[in-house]
N, C-alpha and C positions, 0 to 999 in steps of 0.2 A: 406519402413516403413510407417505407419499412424502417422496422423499428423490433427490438429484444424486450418484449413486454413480459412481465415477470405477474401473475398472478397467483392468489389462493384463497382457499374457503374461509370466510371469517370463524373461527371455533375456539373460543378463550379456554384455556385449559380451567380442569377446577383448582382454584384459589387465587387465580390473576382474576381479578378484577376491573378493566379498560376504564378510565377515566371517560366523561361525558366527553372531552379533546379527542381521546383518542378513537372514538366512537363517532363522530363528527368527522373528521377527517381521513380516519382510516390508517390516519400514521402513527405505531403504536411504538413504544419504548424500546418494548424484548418481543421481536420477531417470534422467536421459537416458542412463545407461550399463545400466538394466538392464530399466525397462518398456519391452515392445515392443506395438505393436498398442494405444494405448489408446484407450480406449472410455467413454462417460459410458452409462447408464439412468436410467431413472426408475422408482425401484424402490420395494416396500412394504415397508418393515421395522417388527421392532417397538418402541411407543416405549420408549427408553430407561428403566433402573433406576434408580435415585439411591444413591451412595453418602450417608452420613452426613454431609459438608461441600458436597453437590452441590445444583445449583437445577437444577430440570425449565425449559427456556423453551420458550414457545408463540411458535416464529418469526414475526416480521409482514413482514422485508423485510429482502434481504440480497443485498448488492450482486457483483456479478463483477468478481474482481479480474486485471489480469493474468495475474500467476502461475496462477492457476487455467484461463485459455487455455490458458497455453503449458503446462499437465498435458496438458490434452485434446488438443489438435495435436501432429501429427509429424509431422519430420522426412521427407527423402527415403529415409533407411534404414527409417524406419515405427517411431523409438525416440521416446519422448515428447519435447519441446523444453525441458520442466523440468530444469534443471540441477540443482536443490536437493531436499532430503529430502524425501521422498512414499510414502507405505503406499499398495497396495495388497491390497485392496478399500478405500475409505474413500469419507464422505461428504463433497464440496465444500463449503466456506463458512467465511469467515471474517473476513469484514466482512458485520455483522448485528445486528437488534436484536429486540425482542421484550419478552413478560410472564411473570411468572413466573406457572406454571402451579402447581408445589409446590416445597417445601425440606426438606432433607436434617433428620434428627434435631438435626445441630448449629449448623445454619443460624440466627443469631440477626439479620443484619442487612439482610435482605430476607424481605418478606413476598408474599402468593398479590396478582397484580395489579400490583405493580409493572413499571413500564418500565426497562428496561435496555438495556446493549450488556456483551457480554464481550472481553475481550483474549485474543489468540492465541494465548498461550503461559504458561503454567505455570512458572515457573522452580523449582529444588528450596531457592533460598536457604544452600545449605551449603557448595559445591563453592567454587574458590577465584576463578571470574570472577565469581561472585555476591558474596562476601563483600570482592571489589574495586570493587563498584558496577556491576557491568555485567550484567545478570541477562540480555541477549539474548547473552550466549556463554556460559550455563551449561552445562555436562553433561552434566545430567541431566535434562534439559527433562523434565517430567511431562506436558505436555500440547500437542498444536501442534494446535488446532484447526482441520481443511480438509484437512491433510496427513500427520496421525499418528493422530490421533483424530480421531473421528467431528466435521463441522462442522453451520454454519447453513443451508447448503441444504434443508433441511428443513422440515416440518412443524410436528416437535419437537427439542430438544436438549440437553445436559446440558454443565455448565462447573461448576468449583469456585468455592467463592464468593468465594475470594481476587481470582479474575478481572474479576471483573462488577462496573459501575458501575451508578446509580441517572439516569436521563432525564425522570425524573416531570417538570420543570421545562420539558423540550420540549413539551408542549402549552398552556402559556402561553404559550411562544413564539411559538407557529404555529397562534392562535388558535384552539385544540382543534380541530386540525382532524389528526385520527392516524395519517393516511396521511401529512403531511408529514413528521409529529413522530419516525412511526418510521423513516421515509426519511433524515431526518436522523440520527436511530442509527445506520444502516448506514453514513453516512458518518463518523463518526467515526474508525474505526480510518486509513484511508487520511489523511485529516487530521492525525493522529497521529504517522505516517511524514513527513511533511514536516513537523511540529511538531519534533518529536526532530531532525531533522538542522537545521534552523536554531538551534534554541534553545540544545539540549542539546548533540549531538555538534558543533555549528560554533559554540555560544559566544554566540550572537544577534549582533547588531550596534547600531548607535547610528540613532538615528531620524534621517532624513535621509542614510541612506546610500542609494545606488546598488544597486539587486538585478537580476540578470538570471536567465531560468529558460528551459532549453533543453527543450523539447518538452512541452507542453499539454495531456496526456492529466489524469488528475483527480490525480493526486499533485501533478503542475505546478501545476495549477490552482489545489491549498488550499497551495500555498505562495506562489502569486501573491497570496491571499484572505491568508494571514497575514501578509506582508509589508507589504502594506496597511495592516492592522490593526497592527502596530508600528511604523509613523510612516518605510517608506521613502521616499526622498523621487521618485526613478524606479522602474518597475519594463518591464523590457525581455522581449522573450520571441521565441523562435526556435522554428517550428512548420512543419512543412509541410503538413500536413492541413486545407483548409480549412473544415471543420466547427470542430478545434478551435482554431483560429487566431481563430475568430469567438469563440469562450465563450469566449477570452483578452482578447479586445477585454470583452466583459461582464462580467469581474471582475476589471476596471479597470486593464490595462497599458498605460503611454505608450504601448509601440509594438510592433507583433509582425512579424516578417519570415519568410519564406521562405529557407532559407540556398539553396534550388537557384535560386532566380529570385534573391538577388544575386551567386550566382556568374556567371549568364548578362550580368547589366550590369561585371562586373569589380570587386567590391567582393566582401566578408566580412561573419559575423557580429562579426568583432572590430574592423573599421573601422566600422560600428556603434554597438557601444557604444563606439569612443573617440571618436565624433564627438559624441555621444549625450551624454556627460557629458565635454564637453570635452577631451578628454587626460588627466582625469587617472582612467580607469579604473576598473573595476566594484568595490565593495567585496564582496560576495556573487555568485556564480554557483552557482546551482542545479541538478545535470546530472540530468534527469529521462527525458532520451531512449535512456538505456540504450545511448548509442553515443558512450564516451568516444575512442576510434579515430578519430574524424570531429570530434568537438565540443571535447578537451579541448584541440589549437591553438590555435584561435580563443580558447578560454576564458581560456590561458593568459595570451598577446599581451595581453588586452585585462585582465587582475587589474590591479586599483590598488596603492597600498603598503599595505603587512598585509592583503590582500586573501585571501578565502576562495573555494575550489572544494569545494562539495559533490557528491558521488559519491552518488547515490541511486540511480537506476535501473539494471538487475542488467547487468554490459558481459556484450557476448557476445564481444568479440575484446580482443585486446590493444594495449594505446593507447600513443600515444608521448607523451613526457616530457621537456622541456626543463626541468632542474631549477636550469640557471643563472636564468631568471625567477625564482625561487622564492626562489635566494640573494637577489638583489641585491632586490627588494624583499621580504623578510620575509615571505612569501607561504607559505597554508597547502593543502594536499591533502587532503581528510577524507572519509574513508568514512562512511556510514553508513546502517544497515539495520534496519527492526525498529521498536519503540514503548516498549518495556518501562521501567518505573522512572518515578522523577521527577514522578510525581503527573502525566503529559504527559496520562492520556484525563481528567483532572479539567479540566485547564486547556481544553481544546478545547471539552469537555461547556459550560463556563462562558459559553467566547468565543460558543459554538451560541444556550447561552439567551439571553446576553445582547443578541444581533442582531449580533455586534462583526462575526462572518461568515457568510455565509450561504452555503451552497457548492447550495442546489437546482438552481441553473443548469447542474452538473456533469452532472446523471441525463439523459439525452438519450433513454431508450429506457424501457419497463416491460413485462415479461411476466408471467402465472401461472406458479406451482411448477412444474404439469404440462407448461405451453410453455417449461421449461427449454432444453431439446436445441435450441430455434426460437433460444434467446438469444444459445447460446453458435457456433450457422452466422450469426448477426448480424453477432456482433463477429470474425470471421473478416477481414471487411473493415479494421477500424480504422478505421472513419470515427465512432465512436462517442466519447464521452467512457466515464462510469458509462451501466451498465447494471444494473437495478434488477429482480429478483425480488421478488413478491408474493406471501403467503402470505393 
């Protein structure tokens, strides 16, 4: 089968130190300290075994996520730009959907033909951040599909079945039409990521609140689409890229701004929104630009009372913190990363069928498996939202 295999030269920078584990396996903590030189192929491997709880899936389309960029690009030292945990050799993918091609001996609750999508991650369920409710800081992760284990870039692939939901209901959706149906699979998992940190890790909010979402790439995007869909009463958005500044306008923000062209008129994105909802301040801010350094001022200035800053996109630098704002009005700081728990890909799977959101407008580009390498010198630019392989 062809497969987007992601490799690089083992070379620990000096003063990372690789554990005996991670020397062993080759799956390290912080990428960018230890792959040098990486390199993606399109390679033939063969398909996958099943264990006994495993489903074979026959990939139909599986989106490029960020993180999967920054594997591939490096650095001026030539070390990958992925800060987080990454095996190499492995296969890319992990936002994907597909059919189950077969199932494991103990597989009872999917059969051959079914449409699906799988979750990323495997938790073990035992250790003590799982049995707290938080299965995305387990331990013992079994499974990180795209970065530990083999993903969706592919042909074929194998997930446990704890993982994988059922989509059969997206082609009623999308008028049997299965290009869209599995299009919309792929996006689910990035919809999810913005689901989780609104709902779950930030608490939701009250319909007719105030939401702003700082930079428009396709996270931004399905959280501009769920905000929507839970009855905010504005939704604001800060982009500079005008390709996605426009798909911001299409999935329906009051208003979307350029923070460098209002800094050239002498204004902010936080005079902005206080002009925006009057004075009295954002109830949700969404940081989706991965540049809390630059964004989280403005975001600050402009929080309403009990107002929320969500922390989604991964910072690359260290941000400053005015934590008197945060006393005086009851104001919250909230990480959050990941999908896992809370029934979040059911709920998303539902809002898909039910039309509550449609995020197609996110996919801006579409390649074959084979014109993988063509996808990923694409989005090198960033002018791209989702970028969408086809199998």
């Amino acid at each position: 089968m062809k497969a987007v295999v992601f490799d690089a030269d083992w070379a620990p920078k000096r003063g990372y130190e690789p554990t005996d584990e991670e020397r062993k396996t080759r799956f390290v903590k912080t990428g960018s300290q230890v792959w040098k030189n990486p390199r993606l192929t399109i390679s033939d491997l063969p398909i996958p075994e099943l264990a006994p709880n495993e489903v074979l899936i026959r990939v139909k389309a599986a989106g490029i996520c960020g993180s999967d960029q920054h594997v591939y690009e490096s650095g001026e030292d030539g070390y990958t730009l992925y800060p987080g945990p990454v095996a190499a050799p492995v296969v890319l993918g992990h936002e994907f959907s597909g059919l189950v091609e077969k199932v494991g001996s103990a597989v009872t609750d999917f059969v051959v033909g079914d449409m699906l999508v799988s979750e990323e991650y495997r938790p073990c369920g035992e250790c003590y951040p799982c049995r707290l409710g938080h299965p995305m800081m387990c331990r013992n992760m079994h499974a990180d599909l795209g970065f530990r284990t083999n993903g969706g870039m592919a042909e074929y692939t194998v997930a446990s079945s704890s993982q994988l939901w059922k989509i059969n209901s997206f082609m009623e959706a999308y008028d049997g039409d299965e290009d869209r149906a599995f299009e919309a699979g792929a996006m689910v998992e990035p919809a999810s990521i913005a689901f989780n940190a609104l709902f779950v890790e930030g608490g939701g909010f009250t319909p007719g609140a105030y939401v702003a979402v700082f930079g428009t790439g396709p996270i931004g995007l399905c959280a501009i689409a769920l905000s929507r869909a839970a009855g905010a009463a504005k939704v604001i958005a800060f982009e500079m890229n005008v390709t996605r500044a426009q798909l911001a306008h299409e999935f329906g923000v009051d208003a979307v701004h350029d923070p460098a062209d209002l800094a050239t008129r002498g204004t902010s994105p936080a005079d902005v929104m206080l002009e925006l909802t009057n004075g009295d301040g954002v109830n949700v801010i969404f940081e989706a630009a991965g540049a809390p350094h630059i964004t989280l001022s403005d975001a600050t200035r402009a929080l309403g009372i009990d107002g929320k800053i969500l922390v989604v996109g991964l910072p690359t630098k260290p941000a400053p913190l005015d934590l008197g704002h945060f006393l005086v009005t009851g104001s919250q700081l909230i990480g959050s990363g990941g999908h896992l728990g809370h029934g979040t890909f059911g709920n998303v799977i539902r809002l898909l069928a039910s039309k509550r959101i449609d995020l197609s407008a996110a996919i801006t580009a579409r390649f074959a498996l084979t014109n993988a390498l063509d996808a990923f010198h694409r989005l090198e630019s960033r002018e791209d939202a989702k970028v969408m392989l086809r199998m």
